[in-house]
C-alpha positions in Angstrom: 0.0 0.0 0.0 1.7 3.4 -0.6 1.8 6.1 1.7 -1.5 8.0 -0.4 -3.4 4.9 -0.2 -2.8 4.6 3.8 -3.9 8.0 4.6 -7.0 7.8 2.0 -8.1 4.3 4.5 -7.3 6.1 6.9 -9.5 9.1 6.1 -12.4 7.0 5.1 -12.1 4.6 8.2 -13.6 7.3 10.2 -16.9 6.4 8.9 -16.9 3.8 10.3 -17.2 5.3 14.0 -14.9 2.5 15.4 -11.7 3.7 17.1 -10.2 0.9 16.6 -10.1 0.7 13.0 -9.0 4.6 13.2 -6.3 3.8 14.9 -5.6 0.2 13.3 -3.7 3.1 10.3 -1.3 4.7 13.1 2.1 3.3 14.7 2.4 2.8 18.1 4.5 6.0 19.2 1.8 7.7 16.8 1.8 12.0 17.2 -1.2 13.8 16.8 -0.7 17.3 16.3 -3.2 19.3 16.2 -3.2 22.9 15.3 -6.3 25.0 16.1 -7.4 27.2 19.2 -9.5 24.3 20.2 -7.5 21.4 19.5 -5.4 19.5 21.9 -2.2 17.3 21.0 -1.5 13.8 21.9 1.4 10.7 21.9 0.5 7.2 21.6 -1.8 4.8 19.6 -3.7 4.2 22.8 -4.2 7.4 24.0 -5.4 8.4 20.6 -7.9 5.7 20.7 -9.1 6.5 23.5 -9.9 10.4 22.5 -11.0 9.0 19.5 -14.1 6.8 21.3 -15.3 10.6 22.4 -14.5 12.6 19.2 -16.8 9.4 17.2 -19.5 9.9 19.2 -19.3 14.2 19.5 -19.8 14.0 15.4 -22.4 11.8 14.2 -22.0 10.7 10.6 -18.6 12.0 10.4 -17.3 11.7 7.0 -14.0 13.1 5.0 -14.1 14.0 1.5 -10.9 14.4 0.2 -9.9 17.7 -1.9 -6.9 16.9 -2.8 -3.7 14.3 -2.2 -0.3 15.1 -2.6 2.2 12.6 -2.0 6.0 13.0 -1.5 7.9 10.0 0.0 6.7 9.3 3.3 4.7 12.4 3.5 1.0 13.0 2.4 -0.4 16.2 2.2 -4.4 16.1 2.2 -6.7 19.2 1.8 -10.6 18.1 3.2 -13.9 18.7 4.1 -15.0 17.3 7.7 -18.9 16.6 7.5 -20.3 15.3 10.5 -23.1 16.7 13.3 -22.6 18.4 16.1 -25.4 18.5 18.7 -28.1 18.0 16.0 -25.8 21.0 13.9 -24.4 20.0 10.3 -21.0 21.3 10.0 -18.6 21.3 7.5 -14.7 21.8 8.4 -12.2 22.6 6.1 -8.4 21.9 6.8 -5.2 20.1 5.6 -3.5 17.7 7.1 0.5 16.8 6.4 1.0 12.8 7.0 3.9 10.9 7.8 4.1 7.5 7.1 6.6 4.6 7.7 6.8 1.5 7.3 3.0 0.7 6.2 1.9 2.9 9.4 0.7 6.6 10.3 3.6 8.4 12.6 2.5 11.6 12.6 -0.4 13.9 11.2 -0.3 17.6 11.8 -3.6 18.8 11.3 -4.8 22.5 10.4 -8.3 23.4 10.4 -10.9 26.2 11.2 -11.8 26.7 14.6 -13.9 30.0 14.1 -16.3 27.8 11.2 -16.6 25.0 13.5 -17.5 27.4 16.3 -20.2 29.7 14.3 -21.5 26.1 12.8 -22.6 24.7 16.2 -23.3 28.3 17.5 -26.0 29.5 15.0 -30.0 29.4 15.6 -31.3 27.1 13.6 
């Protein structure tokens, strides 16, 4: 599998709304860096599984749709859309997230979105 095809499984395994097949893509010293106002940062497969079980059920129907993949090496760069619900809210996200892979595995994703859209999303009167 190449390092494009990983990170597309990756991305689409969050549909599924099982941590554990999120987190079947990343090694086990696995860094998720976040970078938003909102966002928090965390080491380790299992620690990231377990924030995942919380961020899968925050968003129902969480989907990606991917923008656009460019891959370099061991280093994806992904532009998407993050559609999910948030307390009955549809939001849409955009953001970009740079990939490291090795050896078949997820080492590192740096991930840039909006925390202002996200925040006017679940904000507005409906």
């Amino acid at each position: 599998m190449t390092a494009k095809e990983l990170v597309a499984s990756y991305l689409f395994s969050f549909e599924s709304a099982d941590p554990d097949a999120v987190a079947s893509h990343v090694a086990e010293d696995f860094e998720n860096d976040q970078v938003s106002v909102l966002a928090t940062t965390c080491r380790g497969r299992e620690i990231y599984r377990q924030r995942l079980a919380g961020f899968l059920s925050s968003f129902k129907n969480l989907r990606y749709t991917i923008e656009e993949m460019i891959e370099e090496d061991d280093r994806v760069a992904v532009a998407y859309v993050m559609h999910a619900e948030d307390n009955n809210h549809p939001i849409e996200i955009r953001g970009v997230m740079i990939i490291f892979v090795n050896n078949g595995q997820i080492i590192r994703r740096s991930d840039y979105w909006d925390g202002l859209s996200y925040q006017q999303q679940v904000s507005r009167d409906v």
